[in-house]
N, C-alpha and C positions, 0 to 999 in steps of 0.2 A: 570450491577451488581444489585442484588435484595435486598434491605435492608431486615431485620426482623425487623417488629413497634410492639414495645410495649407500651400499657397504662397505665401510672401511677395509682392506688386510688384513687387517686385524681379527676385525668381527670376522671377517669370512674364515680365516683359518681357525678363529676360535672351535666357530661350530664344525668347521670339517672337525678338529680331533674330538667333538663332543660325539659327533657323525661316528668315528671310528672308534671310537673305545665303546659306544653301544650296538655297532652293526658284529662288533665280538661276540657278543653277550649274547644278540636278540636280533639275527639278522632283518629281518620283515620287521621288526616293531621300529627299530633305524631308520629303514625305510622312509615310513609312512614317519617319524617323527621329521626327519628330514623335510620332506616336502610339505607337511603342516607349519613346520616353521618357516620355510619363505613365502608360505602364504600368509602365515601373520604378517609377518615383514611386509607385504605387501601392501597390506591393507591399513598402515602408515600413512599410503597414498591419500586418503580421507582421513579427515578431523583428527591430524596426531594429537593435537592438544587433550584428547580424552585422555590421554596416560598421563598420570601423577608424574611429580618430579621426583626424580631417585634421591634416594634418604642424604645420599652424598653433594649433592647438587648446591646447598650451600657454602660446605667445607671447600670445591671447586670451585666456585665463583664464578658458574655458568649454570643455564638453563637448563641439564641433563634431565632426560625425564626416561622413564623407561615402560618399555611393554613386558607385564607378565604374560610367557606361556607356558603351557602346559599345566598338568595337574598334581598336586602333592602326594609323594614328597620330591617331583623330577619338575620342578618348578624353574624355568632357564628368564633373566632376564634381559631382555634386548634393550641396551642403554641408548639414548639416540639425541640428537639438538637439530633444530630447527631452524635455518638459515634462509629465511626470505621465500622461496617457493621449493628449498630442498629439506626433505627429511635424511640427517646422516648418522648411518647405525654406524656408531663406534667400539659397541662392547657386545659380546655376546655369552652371558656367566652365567653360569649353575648357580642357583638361589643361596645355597649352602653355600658358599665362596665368600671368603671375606670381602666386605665392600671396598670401593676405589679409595683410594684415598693419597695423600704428596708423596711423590716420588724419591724426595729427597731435600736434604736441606734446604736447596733451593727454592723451594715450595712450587717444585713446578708439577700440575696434574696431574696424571697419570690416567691417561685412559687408554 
């Protein structure tokens, strides 16, 4: 079965400024990080379920599960839940980044 992945705003502008604070630094390695990361994202479309659930996924009280990519120590994780025949990237975080966690009092999620 083939999911459709969709990107939240979220996710997508994550990785544009992950995009631009690296195409600073490393113009061509940007690049290619770039477009290897929507080709992972892609490949969602098949067996998301191989991805473990992200560490926060119970404190959440949903199904997050995430894709590692890349290589250490530029390790980005692609947060994502799975709804019926859609894969939805909701986060898009550098491994180093504190994990998700309640928003606020109101213990509303924060993704």
């Amino acid at each position: 079965m083939a999911f459709r992945v969709l990107v939240d705003p979220i996710a997508l502008a994550e990785a544009e400024d992950s995009f631009r604070w690296m195409r600073r630094r490393a113009p061509q390695e940007a690049a290619r990080w770039f477009v290897n990361l929507w080709r992972a994202i892609e490949s969602l479309q098949v067996m998301p379920t191989r991805c473990s659930l992200a560490p926060e996924a119970l404190a959440l009280r949903r199904s997050v599960r995430q894709l590692l990519f890349g290589k250490a120590p530029h390790v980005y994780r692609v947060l994502f839940v799975i709804v019926n025949d859609e894969v939805r990237v909701l986060r898009i975080r550098h491994g180093a980044r504190k994990g998700l966690g309640w928003h606020d009092a109101g213990q509303t999620p924060q993704l």
